[in-house]
C-alpha positions in Angstrom: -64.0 48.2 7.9 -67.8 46.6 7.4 -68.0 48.3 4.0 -65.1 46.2 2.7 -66.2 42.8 4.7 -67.1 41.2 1.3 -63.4 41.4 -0.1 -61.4 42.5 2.2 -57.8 40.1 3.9 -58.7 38.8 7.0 -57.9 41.1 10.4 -55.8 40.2 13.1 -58.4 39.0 15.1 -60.3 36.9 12.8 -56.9 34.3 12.0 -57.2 32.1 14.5 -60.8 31.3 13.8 -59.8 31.4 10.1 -57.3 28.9 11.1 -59.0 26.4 12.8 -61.6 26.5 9.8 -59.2 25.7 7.9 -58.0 22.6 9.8 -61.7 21.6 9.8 -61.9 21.7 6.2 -61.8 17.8 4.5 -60.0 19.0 1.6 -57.6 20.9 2.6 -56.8 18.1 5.1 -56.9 15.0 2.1 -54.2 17.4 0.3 -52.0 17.8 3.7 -52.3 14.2 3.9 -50.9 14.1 0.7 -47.7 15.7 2.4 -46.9 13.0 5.1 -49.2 9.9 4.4 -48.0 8.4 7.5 -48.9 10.9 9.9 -52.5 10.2 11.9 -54.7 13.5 11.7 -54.9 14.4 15.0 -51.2 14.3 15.3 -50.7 16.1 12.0 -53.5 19.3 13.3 -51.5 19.2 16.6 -48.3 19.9 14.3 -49.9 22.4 12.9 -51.5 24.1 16.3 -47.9 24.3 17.3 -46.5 26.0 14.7 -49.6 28.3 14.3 -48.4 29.6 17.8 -47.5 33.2 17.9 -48.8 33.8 14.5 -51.7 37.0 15.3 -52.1 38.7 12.0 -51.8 37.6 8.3 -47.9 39.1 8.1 -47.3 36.7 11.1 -48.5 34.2 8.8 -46.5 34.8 5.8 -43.3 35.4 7.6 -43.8 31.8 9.6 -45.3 29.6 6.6 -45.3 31.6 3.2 -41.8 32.8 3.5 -39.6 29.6 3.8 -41.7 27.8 1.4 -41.3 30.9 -1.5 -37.7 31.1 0.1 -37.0 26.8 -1.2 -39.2 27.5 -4.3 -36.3 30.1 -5.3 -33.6 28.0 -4.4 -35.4 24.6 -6.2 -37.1 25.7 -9.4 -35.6 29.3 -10.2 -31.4 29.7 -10.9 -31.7 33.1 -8.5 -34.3 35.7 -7.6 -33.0 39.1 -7.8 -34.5 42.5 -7.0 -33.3 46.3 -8.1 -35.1 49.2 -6.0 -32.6 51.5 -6.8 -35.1 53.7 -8.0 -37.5 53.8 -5.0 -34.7 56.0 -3.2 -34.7 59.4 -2.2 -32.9 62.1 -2.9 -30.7 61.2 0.0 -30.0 58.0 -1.4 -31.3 56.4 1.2 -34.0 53.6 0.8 -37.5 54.9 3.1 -38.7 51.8 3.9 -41.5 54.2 5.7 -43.3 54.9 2.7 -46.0 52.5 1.0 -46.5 51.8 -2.3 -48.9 50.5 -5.0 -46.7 48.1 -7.0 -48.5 48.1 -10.6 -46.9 45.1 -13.0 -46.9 43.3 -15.7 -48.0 39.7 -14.8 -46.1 36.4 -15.2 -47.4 34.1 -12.4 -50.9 33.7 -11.1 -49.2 32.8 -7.4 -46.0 34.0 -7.4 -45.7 37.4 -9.0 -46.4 38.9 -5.5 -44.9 36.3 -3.2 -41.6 36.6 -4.8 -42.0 40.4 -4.3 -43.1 39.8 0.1 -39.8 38.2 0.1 -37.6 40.8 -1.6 -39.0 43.9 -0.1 -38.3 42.0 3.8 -34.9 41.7 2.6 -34.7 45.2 1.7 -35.8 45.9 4.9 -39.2 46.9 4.1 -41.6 46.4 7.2 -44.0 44.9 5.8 -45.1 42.6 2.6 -47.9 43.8 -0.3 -51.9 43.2 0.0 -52.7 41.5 -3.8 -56.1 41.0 -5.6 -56.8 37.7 -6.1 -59.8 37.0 -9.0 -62.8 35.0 -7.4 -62.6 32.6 -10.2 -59.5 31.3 -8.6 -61.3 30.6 -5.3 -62.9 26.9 -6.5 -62.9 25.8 -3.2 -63.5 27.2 0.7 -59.9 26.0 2.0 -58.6 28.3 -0.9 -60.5 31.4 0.1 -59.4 31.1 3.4 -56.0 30.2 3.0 -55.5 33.4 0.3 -57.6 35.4 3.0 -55.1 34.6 5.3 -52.2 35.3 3.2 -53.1 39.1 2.7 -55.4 38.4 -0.4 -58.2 40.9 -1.4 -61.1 39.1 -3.7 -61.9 40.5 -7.5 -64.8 39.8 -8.4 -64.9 38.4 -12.1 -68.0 37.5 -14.6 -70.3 40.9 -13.5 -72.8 42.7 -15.5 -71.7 46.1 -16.1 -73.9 47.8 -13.3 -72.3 45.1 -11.1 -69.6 45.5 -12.1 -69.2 49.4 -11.7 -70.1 48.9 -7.9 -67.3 46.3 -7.6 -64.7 48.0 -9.1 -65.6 51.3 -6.6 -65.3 49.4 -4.2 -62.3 47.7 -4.4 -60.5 50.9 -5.9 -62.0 52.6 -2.4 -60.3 49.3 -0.5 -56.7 49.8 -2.0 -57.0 53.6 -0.7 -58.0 52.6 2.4 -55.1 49.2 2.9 -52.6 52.5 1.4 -53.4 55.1 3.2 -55.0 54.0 7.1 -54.1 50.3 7.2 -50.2 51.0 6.2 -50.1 48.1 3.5 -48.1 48.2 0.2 -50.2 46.4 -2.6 -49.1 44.5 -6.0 -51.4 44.9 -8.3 -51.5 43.5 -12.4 -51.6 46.3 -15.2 -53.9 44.3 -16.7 -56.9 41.7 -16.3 -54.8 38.0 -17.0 -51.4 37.5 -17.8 -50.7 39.1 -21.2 -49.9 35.8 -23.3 -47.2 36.7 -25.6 -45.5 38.6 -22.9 -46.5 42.0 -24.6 -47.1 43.8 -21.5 -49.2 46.8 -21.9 -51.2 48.8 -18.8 -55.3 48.9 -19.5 -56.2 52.1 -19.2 -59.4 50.2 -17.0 -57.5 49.1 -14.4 -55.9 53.2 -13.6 -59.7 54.5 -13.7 -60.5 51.4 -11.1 -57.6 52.8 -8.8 -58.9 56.3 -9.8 -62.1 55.8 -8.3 -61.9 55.7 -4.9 -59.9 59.0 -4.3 -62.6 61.0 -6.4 -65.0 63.1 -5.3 -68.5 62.3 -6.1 -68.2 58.5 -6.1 -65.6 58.8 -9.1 -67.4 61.2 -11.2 -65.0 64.0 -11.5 -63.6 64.9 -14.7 -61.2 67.6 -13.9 -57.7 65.9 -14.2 -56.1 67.2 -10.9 -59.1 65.7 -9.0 -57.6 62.5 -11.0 -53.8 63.0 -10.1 -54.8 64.3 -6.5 -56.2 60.3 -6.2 -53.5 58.5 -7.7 -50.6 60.5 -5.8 -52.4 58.9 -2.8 -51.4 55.3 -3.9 -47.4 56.0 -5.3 -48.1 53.8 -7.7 -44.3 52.5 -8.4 -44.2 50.6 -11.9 -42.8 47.3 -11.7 -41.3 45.0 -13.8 -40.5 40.7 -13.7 -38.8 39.4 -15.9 -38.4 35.6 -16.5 -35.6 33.8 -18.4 -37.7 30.8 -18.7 -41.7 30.4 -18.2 -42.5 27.3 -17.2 -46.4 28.2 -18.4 -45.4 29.1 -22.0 -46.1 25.8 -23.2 -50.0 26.1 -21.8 -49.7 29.2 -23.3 -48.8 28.4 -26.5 -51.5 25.6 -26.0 -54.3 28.2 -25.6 -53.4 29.8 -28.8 -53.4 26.4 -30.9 -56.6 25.9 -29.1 -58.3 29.2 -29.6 -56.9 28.9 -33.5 -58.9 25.8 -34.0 -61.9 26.4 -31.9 -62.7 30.3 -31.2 -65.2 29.2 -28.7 -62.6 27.6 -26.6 -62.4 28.5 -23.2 -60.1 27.2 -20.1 -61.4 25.2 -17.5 -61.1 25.6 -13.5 -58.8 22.4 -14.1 -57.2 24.4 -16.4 -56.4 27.4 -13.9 -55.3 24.8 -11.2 -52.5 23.2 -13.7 -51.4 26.7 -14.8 -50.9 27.4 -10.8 -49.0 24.2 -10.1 -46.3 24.2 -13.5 -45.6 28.3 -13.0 -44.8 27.7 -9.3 -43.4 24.1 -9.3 -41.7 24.7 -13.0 -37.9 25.9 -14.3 -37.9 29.3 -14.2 -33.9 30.3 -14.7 -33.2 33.6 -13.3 -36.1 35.8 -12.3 -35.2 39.5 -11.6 -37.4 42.5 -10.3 -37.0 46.0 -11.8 -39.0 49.3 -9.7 -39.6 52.0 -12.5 -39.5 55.8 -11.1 -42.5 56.3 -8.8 -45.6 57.8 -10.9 -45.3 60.7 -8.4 -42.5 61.8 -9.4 -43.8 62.5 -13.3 -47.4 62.2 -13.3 -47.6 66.3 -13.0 -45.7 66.7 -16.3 -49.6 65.1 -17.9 -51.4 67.7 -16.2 -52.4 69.7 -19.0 -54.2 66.9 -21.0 -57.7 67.3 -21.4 -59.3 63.5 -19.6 -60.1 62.1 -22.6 -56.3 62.0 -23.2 -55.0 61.5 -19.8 -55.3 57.5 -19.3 -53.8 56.6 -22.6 -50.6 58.9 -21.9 -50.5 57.9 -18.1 -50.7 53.7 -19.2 -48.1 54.5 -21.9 -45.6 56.1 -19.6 -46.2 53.5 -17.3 -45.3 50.8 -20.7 -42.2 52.8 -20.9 -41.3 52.3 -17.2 -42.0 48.6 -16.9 -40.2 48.0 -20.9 -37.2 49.8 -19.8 -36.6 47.6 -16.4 -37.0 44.0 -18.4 -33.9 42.1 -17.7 -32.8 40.7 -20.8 -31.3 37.1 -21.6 -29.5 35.3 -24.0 -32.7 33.6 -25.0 -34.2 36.5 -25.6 -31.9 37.6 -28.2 -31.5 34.1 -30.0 -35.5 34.0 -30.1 -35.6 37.5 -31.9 -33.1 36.3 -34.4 -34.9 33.0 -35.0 -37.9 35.2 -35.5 -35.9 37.3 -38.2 -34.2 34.8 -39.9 -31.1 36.4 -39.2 -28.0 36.7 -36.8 -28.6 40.7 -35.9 -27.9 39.5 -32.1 -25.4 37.5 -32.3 -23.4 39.3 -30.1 -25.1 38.9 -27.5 -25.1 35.0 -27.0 -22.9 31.7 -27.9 -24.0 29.1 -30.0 -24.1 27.0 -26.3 -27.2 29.5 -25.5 -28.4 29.1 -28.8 -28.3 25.2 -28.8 -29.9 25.1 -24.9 -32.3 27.4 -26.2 -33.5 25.3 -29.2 -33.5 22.0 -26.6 -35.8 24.0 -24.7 -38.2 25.2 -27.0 -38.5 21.4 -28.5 -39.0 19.9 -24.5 -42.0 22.9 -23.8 -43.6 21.6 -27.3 -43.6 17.9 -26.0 -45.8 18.6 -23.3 -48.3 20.2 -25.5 -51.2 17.2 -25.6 -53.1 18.0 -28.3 -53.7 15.5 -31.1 -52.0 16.6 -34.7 -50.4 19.7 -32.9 -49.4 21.7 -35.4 -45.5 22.1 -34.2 -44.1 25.3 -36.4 -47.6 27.2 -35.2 -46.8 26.3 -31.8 -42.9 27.1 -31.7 -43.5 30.5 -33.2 -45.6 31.3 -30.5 -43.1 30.3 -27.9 -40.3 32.6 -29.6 -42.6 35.1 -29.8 -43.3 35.2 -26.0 -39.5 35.7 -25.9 -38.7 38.1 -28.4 -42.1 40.7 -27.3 -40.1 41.8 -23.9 -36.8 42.7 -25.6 -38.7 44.7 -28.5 -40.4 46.6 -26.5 -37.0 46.9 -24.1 -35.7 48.0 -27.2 -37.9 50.9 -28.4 -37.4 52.1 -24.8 -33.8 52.6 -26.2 
C-alpha cells in the first residue's frame, strides 16, 4: 500500500486519527459552528465523538454520516432519485452484487455524481459503495482533504508537466487496479477531465489509456491490443449514465461561456469551484435517474482486430453509444430542442404547461447570472442547448 500513500482513501486504521484531525482543524470547526451557533465547542466535538463511535473504516463512515445527509438532499432539492441496473445482471437474471465494477460516466455534479450512486447501489444490495477521484484542485483546504480522504476519495493530481504528469497518471491507473482487484472496491470514475459544459458527453480517449496503464506490461508500454483488453477486462468497466431534468449549475455554466466569449483569458477561481459545489448540491434538480450501459466485457472482444492506433477512438465511441442510449429524457428536453429549431417537431412529447414551466425556468437561471450588460439571447441559447445536446445524441442512438 506505501506506493499509493500519496493518493490513496484513508485505511481502516488511520480514521480515527483522521478524525480527530479533523475536529482539531479551526475551519472546519468555524463552519460546524455555523450549524448550531448555540452549541459550546467542547460540547459540540463530544457530539461528534459519540456519533463517531463504531465507525472503523471509511464505508463505516459513509453509511453513518454521508448516507442520511445524500438520503435528505434527494428528498429536499431533487423530485426523486432513481436507478436502472437491469443491465448489470447475469444471464440468470439475477443481480451479483459479488462482482466489482469501474463505473465510467458522464459527469453532472462535482460532489454528487458518485454519492448519489453509494446510495443506490446499498439499496440494490450491493456490499459496498464506489472509491472516486477527486482533482487536487478541489482540496483548497486541509479539513477538505481529510474529510474526502475519509469518504473513500482517491487524489488527481491536476496542473503537471507532462513527465509529471505521465508518472501520475501510472500511478493512479495502477491504484484503481489495485482498489478493483485486491481491495474489493467498485469505483466511479468521469469519462472525461471536468464536466462537459453543454452536456455533450463524449469519453476522452486519455482517460481509457490512464485506466489502461496499470494492467500493461512494461509500465504501459505494450502495443499489442489484447495486452490492452487483458487490462481493461480487469476493471468491468460498466458505462454509466445521469441524467438530470434540471441543473441547478447551468446558469454558472452558461456564465462561463459569456465569460470566456468576452475575455478568452478568463479562467474560474477556487471561489468559483466552491459556489459550483454548493448550488449543484443545495440546488433544484427535478428528477435525477441512473442508467448502467452493458458491461465493456461483454463487447470489448468484438474491437479486437483493430490495429492500436484505432482501438481508443472505437472503444470511447462505443462507450458514447452506451451512456447516449441510457439518458432519461424529459419534457424539457424536447421543448428546448424545438425552441432551438424554431419549430414544434416534438410536440408530442410535452404540454404547453411543460412548455410554459420550462420558459419560467430558463428566465429564473438567467437572473442569477451577475454580469454587467449580460447579453440575455447569448445566454438563453446556451442554456437550451445544454438541454437539447443529451436528447440528440439519445437520438442518433435510435
Amino acid at each position: 500500500m506505501n506506493e499509493f500513500d500519496e493518493i490513496r482513501p484513508y485505511e481502516a486504521q488511520e480514521m480515527k486519527q483522521a478524525f480527530g484531525e479533523l475536529l482539531a482543524d479551526r475551519q472546519f470547526n468555524a463552519i460546524m459552528k455555523g450549524f448550531a451557533p448555540w452549541l459550546p465547542k467542547s460540547l459540540r466535538n463530544g457530539l461528534f465523538h459519540l456519533a463517531f463511535m463504531g465507525v472503523k473504516t471509511p464505508l463505516d463512515f459513509q453509511m453513518r454520516f454521508m448516507r442520511p445527509i445524500v438520503k435528505y438532499i434527494i428528498r429536499k432539492h431533487t423530485d426523486g432519485c432513481t436507478f436502472d441496473d437491469q443491465t448489470l445482471r447475469s444471464k440468470t437474471g439475477t443481480l451479483d452484487t459479488q462482482q466489482r465494477y469501474t463505473f465510467l460516466s458522464n459527469h453532472r455534479d462535482i460532489v454528487l455524481d458518485s454519492a448519489l450512486l453509494d446510495v443506490k447501489l446499498v439499496e440494490a444490495g450491493h456490499p459496498t459503495t464506489v472509491e472516486i477521484g477527486i482533482g487536487d484542485n478541489l482540496l483548497i483546504y486541509p479539513w477538505i482533504k481529510r474529510l474526502v480522504r475519509m469518504n473513500k476519495a482517491f487524489t488527481v493530481r491536476r496542473g503537471l508537466s507532462p513527465k509529471e504528469m505521465l508518472r501520475s497518471s501510472q500511478l493512479m491507473s495502477r491504484y484503481i487496479h489495485y482498489a478493483v482487484t485486491q481491495k474489493q472496491e467498485n469505483i466511479w470514475i468521469a469519462q472525461r477531465e471536468g464536466r462537459a459544459k453543454d452536456s455533450d458527453d463524449r469519453t476522452q480517449e486519455s482517460v481509457l489509456k490512464m485506466l489502461t496503464m496499470g494492467g500493461l506490461p512494461t509500465e504501459g508500454n505494450s502495443t499489442d491490443v489484447s495486452d490492452v483488453i487483458k487490462s481493461l477486462r480487469e476493471l468491468n468497466i460498466v458505462p454509466l449514465t445521469i441524467s438530470y431534468e434540471y441543473d441547478p449549475c447551468d446558469y454558472l455554466k452558461a456564465r462561463e461561456f459569456h465569460m470566456k466569449r468576452d475575455n478568452p483569458q478568463f479562467k474560474k477561481t477556487r471561489q468559483d469551484d466552491l459556489d459550483n459545489m454548493k448550488t449543484g448540491i443545495f440546488g433544484y434538480k427535478g428528477h435525477v435517474h441512473y442508467h448502467c450501459g452493458r458491461p465493456v466485457n461483454e463487447w470489448i472482444d468484438e474491437l479486437a482486430g483493430l490495429p492500436r492506433t484505432e482501438f481508443y477512438a472505437a472503444l470511447s465511441q462505443r462507450i458514447d453509444k452506451e451512456i447516449h442510449a441510457g439518458y432519461r429524457i424529459f419534457p424539457n428536453n424536447y421543448v428546448a430542442l424545438d425552441e432551438l429549431n424554431g419549430s414544434n417537431d416534438h410536440a408530442v412529447h410535452y404540454t404547453q404547461a411543460d412548455k410554459e414551466r420550462f420558459d419560467q425556468y430558463l428566465k429564473q437561471q438567467m437572473d442569477k447570472v451577475d454580469i454587467p450588460d449580460k447579453d440575455e439571447p447569448f445566454l438563453r441559447e446556451m442554456l437550451i442547448t445544454m438541454y437539447v445536446n443529451p436528447l440528440r445524441n439519445y437520438l442518433k442512438t435510435k
